[in-house]
ChimeraX commands (.cxc) that place a marker at each C-alpha (Angstrom):
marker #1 position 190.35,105.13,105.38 radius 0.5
marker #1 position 191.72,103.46,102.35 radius 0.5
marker #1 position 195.41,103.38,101.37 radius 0.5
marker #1 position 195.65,102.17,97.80 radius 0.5
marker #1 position 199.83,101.17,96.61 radius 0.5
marker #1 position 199.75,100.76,92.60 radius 0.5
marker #1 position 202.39,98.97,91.69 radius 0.5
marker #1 position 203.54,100.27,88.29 radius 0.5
marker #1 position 206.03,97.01,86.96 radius 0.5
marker #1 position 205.48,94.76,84.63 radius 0.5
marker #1 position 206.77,92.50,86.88 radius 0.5
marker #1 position 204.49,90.67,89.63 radius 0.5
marker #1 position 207.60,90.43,92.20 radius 0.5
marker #1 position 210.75,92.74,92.85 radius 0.5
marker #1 position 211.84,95.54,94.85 radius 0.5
marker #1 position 209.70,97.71,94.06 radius 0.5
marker #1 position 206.60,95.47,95.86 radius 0.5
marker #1 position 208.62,94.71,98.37 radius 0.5
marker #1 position 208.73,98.29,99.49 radius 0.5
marker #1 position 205.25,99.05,98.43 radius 0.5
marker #1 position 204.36,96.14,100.69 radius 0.5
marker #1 position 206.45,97.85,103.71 radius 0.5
marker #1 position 204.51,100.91,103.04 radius 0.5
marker #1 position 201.11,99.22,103.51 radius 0.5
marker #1 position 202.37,97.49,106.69 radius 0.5
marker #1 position 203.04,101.38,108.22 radius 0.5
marker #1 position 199.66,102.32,106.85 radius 0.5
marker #1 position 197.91,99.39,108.13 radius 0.5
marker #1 position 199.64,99.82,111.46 radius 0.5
marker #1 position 197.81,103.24,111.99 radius 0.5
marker #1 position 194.49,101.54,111.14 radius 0.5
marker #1 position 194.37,102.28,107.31 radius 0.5
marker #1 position 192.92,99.62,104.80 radius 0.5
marker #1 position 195.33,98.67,102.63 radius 0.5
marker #1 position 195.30,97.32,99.16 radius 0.5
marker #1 position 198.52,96.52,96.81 radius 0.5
marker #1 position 197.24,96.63,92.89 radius 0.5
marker #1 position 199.90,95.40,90.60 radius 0.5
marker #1 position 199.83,96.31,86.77 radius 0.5
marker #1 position 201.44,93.27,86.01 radius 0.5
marker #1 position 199.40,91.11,83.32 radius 0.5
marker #1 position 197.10,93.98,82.78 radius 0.5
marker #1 position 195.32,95.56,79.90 radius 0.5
marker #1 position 196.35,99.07,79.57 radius 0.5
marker #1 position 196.23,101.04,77.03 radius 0.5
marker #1 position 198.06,104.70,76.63 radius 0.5
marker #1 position 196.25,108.02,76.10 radius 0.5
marker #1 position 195.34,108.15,72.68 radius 0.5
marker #1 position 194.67,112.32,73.24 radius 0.5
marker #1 position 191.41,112.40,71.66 radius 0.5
marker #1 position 190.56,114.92,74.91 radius 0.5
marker #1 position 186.88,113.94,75.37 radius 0.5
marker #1 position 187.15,113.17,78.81 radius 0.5
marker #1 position 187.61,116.88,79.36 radius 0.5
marker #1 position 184.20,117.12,78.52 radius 0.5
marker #1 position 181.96,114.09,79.24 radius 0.5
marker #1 position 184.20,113.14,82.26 radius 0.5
marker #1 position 185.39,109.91,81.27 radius 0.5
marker #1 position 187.64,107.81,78.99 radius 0.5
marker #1 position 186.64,106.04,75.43 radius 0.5
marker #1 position 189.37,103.26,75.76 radius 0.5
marker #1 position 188.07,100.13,77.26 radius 0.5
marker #1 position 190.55,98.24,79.42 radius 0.5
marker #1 position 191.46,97.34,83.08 radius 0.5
marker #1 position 192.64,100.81,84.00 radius 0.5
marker #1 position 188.35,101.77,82.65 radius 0.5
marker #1 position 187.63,98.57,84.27 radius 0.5
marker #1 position 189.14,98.37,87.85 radius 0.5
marker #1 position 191.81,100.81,88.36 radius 0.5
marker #1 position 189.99,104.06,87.80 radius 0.5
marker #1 position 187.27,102.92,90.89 radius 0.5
marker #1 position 190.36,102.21,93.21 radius 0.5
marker #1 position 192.19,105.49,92.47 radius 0.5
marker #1 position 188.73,107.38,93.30 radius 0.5
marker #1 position 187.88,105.81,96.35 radius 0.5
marker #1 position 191.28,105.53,97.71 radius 0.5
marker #1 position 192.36,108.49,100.50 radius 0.5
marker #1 position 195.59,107.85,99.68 radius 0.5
marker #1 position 197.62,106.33,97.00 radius 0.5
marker #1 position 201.21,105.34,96.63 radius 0.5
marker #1 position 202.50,105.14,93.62 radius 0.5
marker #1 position 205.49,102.61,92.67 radius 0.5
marker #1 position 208.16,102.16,90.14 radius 0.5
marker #1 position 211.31,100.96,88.90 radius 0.5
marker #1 position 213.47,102.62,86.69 radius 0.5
marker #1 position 213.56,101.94,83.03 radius 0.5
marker #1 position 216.34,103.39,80.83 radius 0.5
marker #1 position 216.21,106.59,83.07 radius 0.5
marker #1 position 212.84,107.02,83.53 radius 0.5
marker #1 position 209.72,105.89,85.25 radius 0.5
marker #1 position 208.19,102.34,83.49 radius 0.5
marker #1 position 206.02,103.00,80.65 radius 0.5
marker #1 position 202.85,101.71,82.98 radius 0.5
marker #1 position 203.26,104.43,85.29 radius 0.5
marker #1 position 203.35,107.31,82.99 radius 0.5
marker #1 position 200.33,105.49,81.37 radius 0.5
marker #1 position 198.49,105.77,84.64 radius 0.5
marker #1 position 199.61,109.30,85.56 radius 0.5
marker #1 position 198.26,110.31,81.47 radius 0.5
marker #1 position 195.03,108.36,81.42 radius 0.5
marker #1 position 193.81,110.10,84.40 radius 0.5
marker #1 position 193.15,112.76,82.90 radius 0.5
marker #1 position 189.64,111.31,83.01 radius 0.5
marker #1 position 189.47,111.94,86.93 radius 0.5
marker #1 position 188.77,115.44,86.03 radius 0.5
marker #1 position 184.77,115.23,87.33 radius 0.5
marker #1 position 183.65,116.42,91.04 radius 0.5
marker #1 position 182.69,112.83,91.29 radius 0.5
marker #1 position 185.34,111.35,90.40 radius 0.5
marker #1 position 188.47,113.02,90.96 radius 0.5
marker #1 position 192.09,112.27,92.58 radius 0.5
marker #1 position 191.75,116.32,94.29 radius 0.5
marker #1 position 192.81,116.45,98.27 radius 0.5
marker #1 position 194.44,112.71,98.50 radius 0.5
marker #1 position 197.66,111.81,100.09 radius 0.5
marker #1 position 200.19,110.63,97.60 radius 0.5
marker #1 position 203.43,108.94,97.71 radius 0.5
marker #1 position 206.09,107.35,95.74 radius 0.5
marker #1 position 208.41,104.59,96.10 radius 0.5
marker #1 position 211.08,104.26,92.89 radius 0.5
marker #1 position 214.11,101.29,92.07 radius 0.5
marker #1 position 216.75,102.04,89.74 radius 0.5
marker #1 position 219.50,100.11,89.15 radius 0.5
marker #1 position 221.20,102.97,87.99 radius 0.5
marker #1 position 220.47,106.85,87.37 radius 0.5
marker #1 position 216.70,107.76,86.97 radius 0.5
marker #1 position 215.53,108.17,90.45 radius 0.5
marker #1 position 215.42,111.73,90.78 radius 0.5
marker #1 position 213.44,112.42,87.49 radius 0.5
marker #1 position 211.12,109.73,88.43 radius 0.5
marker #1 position 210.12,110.91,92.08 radius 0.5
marker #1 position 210.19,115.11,90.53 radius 0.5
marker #1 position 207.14,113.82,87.37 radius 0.5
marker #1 position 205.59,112.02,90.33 radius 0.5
marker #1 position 205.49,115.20,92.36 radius 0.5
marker #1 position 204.36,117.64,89.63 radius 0.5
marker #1 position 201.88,114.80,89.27 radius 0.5
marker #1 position 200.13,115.69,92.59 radius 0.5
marker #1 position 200.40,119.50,92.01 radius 0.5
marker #1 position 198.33,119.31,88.90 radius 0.5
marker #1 position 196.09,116.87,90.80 radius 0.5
marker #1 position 195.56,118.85,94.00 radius 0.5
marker #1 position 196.95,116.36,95.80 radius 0.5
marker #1 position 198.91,116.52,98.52 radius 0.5
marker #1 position 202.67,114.90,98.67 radius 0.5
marker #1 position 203.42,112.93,101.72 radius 0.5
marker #1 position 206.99,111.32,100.77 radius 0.5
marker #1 position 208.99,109.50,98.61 radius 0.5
marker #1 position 211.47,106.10,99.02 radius 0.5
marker #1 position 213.81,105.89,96.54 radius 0.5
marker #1 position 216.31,102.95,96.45 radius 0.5
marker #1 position 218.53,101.72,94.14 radius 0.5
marker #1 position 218.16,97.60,93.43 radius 0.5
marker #1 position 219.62,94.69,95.24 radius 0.5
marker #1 position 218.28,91.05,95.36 radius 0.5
marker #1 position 214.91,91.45,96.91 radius 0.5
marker #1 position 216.23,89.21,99.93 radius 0.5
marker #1 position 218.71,91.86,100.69 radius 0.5
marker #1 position 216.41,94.56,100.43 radius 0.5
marker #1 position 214.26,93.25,103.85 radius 0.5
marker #1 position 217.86,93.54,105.34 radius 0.5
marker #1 position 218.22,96.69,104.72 radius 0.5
marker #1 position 216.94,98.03,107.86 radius 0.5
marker #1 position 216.79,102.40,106.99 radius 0.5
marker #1 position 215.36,101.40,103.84 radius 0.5
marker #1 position 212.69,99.19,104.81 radius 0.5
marker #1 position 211.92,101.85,107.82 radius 0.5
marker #1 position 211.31,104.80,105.33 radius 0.5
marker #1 position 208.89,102.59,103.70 radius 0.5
marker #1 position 207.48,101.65,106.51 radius 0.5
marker #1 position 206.87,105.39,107.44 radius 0.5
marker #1 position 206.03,106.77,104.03 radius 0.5
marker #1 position 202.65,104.54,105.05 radius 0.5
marker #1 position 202.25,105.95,108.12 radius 0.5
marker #1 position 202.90,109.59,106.93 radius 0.5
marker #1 position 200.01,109.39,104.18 radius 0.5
marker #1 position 197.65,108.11,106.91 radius 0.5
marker #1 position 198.40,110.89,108.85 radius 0.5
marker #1 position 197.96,113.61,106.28 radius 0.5
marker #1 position 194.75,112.08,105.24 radius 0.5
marker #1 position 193.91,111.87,108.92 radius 0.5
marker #1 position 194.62,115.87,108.96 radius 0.5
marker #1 position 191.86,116.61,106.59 radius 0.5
marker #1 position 193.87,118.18,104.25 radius 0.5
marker #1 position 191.96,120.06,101.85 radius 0.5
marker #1 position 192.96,122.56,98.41 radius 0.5
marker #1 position 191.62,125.58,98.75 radius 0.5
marker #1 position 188.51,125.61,96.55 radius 0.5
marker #1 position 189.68,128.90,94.67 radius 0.5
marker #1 position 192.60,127.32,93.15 radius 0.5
marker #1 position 190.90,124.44,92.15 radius 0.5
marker #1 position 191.29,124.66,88.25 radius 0.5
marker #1 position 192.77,122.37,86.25 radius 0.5
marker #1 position 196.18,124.28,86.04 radius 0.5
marker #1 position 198.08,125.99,88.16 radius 0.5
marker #1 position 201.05,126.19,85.95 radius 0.5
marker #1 position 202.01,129.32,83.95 radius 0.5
marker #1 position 204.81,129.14,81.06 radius 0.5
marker #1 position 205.67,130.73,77.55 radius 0.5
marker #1 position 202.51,129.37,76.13 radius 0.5
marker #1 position 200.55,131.48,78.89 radius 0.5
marker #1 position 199.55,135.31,77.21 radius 0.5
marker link #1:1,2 radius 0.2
marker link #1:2,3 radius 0.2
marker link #1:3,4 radius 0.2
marker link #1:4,5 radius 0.2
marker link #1:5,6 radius 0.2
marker link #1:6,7 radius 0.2
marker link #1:7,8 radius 0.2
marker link #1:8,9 radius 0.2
marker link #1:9,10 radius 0.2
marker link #1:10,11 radius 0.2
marker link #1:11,12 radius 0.2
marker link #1:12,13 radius 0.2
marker link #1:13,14 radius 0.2
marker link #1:14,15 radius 0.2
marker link #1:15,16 radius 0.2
marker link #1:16,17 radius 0.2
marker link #1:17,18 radius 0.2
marker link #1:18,19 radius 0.2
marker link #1:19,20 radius 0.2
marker link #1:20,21 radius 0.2
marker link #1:21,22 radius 0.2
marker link #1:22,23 radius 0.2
marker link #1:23,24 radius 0.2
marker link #1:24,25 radius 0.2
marker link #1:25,26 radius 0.2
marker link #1:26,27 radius 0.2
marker link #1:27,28 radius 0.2
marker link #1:28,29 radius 0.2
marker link #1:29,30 radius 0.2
marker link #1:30,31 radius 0.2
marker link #1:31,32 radius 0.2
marker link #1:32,33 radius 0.2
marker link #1:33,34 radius 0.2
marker link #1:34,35 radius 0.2
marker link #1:35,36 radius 0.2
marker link #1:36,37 radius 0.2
marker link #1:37,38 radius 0.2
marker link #1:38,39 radius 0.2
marker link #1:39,40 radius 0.2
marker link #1:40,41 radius 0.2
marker link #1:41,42 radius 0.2
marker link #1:42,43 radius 0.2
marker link #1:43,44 radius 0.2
marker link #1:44,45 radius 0.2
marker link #1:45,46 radius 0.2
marker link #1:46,47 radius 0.2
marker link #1:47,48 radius 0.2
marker link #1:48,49 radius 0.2
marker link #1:49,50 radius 0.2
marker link #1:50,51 radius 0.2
marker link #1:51,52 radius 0.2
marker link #1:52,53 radius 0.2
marker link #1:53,54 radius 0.2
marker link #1:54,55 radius 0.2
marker link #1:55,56 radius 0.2
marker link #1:56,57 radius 0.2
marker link #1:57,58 radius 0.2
marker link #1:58,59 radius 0.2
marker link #1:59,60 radius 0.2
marker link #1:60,61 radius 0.2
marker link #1:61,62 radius 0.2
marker link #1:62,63 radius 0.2
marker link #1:63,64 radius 0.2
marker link #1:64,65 radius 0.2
marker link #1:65,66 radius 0.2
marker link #1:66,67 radius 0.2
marker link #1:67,68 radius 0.2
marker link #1:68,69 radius 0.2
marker link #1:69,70 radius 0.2
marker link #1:70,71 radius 0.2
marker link #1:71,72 radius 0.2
marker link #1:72,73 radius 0.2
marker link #1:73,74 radius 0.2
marker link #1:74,75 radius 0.2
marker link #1:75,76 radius 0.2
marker link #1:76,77 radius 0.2
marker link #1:77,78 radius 0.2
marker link #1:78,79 radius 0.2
marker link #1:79,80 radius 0.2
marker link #1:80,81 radius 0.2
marker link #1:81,82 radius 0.2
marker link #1:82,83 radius 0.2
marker link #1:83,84 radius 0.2
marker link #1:84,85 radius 0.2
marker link #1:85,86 radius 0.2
marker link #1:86,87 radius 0.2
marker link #1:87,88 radius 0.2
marker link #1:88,89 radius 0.2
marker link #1:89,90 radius 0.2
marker link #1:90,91 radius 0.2
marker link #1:91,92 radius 0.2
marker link #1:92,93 radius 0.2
marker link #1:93,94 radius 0.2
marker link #1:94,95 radius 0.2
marker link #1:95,96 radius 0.2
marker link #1:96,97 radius 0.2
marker link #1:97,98 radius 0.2
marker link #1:98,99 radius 0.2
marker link #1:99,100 radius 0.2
marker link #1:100,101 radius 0.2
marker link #1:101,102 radius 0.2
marker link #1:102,103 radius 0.2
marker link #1:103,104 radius 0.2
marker link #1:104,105 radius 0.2
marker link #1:105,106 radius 0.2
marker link #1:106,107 radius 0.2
marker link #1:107,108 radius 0.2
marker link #1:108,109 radius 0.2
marker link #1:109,110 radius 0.2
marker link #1:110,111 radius 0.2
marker link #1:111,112 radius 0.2
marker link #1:112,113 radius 0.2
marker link #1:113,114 radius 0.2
marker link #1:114,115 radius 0.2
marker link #1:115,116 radius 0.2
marker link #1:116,117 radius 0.2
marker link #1:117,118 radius 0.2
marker link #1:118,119 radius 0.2
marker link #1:119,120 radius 0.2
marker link #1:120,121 radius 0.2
marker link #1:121,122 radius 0.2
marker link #1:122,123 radius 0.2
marker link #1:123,124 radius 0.2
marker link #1:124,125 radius 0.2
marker link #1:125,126 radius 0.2
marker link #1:126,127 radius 0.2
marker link #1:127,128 radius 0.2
marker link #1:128,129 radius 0.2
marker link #1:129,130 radius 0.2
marker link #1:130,131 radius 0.2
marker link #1:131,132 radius 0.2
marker link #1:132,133 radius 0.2
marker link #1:133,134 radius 0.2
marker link #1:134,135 radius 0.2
marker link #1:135,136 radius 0.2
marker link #1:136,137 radius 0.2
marker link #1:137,138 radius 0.2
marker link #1:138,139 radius 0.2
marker link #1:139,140 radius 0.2
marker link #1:140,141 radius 0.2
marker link #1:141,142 radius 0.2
marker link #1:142,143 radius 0.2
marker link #1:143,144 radius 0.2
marker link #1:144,145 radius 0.2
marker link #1:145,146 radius 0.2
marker link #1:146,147 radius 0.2
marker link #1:147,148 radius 0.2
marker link #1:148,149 radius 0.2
marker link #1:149,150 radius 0.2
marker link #1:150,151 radius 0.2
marker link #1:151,152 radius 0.2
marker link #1:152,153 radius 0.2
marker link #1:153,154 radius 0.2
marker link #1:154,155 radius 0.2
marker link #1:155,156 radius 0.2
marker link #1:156,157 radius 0.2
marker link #1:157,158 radius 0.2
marker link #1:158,159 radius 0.2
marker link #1:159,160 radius 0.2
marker link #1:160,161 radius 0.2
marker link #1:161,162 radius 0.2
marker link #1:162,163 radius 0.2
marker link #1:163,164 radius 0.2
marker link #1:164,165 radius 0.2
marker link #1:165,166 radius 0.2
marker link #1:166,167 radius 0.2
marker link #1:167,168 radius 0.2
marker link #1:168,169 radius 0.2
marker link #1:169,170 radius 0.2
marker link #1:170,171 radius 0.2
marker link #1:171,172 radius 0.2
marker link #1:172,173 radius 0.2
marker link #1:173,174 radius 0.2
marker link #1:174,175 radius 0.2
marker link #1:175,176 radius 0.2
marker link #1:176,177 radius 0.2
marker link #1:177,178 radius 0.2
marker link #1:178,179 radius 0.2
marker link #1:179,180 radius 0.2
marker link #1:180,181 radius 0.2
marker link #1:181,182 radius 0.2
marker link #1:182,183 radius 0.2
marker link #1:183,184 radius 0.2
marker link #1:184,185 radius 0.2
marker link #1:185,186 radius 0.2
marker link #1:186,187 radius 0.2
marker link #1:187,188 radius 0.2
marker link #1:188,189 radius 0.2
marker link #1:189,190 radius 0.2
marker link #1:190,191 radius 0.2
marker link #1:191,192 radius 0.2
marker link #1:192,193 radius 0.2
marker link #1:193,194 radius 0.2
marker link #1:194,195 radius 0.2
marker link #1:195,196 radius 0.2
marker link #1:196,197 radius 0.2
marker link #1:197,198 radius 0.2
marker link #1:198,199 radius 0.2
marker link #1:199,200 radius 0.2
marker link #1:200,201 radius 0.2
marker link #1:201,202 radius 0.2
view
């Protein structure tokens, strides 16, 4: 089983890891591989909406999220996703993630019946908005939500003190290797690519 945290800062260290990394420990713990993939100092580019990968199944633009990230996604069982909070809103990386995989539309290659999670920072407001895109996320991916940690920012010394925070981490990891380890699956008659109905629907 592979456990896959994507750290979505531009940032190499903060709070954010720190909690991703706590996550991994409860994952690892239960006898997951673990791997922590940081977007900092990456190449990526946003959706530029041509919509082609709808139909050949993968994505024109050429940089590391073609390169490395879209292989770790697919053969991850589960992913956790992190990020802090940027003027009210998940960082610009994340939602670049969450948009470019689009592409992970193929029977091959697909994010359908994996375990995700999601760890947010804010300094501020932003956390609920963040963790609600993240789970509408999973809905329109088939996957299945395990838990969230969301926490607002203190020195990242003070964070490993914080003993109920660090613990909810530490079980978010365990939780996704236990729903993966259930063998959750989406029922195959729902499996479309939208479940969601609105005012555009006739």
């Amino acid at each position: 089983m592979k456990i896959l945290a994507i750290s979505c800062s531009p940032r190499k260290e903060g709070s954010n890891v720190v909690l991703l990394n706590e996550a991994l420990r409860g994952a690892k713990a239960d006898g997951a591989d673990v791997e922590l993939y940081s977007v900092a100092g990456k190449n990526l580019q946003p959706c530029d909406g041509c919509w082609a990968c709808t139909k050949t199944g993968k994505c024109h633009i050429k940089d590391d999220i073609q390169g490395e990230l879209y292989d770790k996604m697919v053969a991850a069982d589960g992913i956790i996703f992190g990020t802090p909070i940027y003027y009210y809103g998940m960082a610009a990386q994340a939602k670049i993630i969450i948009d470019r995989s689009m592409a992970l539309t193929g029977p091959d290659r697909t994010l359908a019946n994996k375990v995700g999670g999601v760890v947010a920072t804010a300094g501020s407001f932003g956390l609920v908005d963040a963790v609600k895109d993240f789970c509408f996320y999973f809905f329109a991916r088939r996957m299945l939500m395990a838990n969230y940690v969301a926490a607002y920012n203190v020195n990242t010394d003070e964070f490993k003190k914080m003993e109920k925070c660090m613990k909810a981490a530490y079980d978010l990891g365990r939780t996704v290797v236990a729903l993966v380890n259930s063998g959750f699956k989406y029922p195959l008659d729902f499996m479309g690519r939208s479940i969601a109905y609105g005012t555009h629907t006739k």
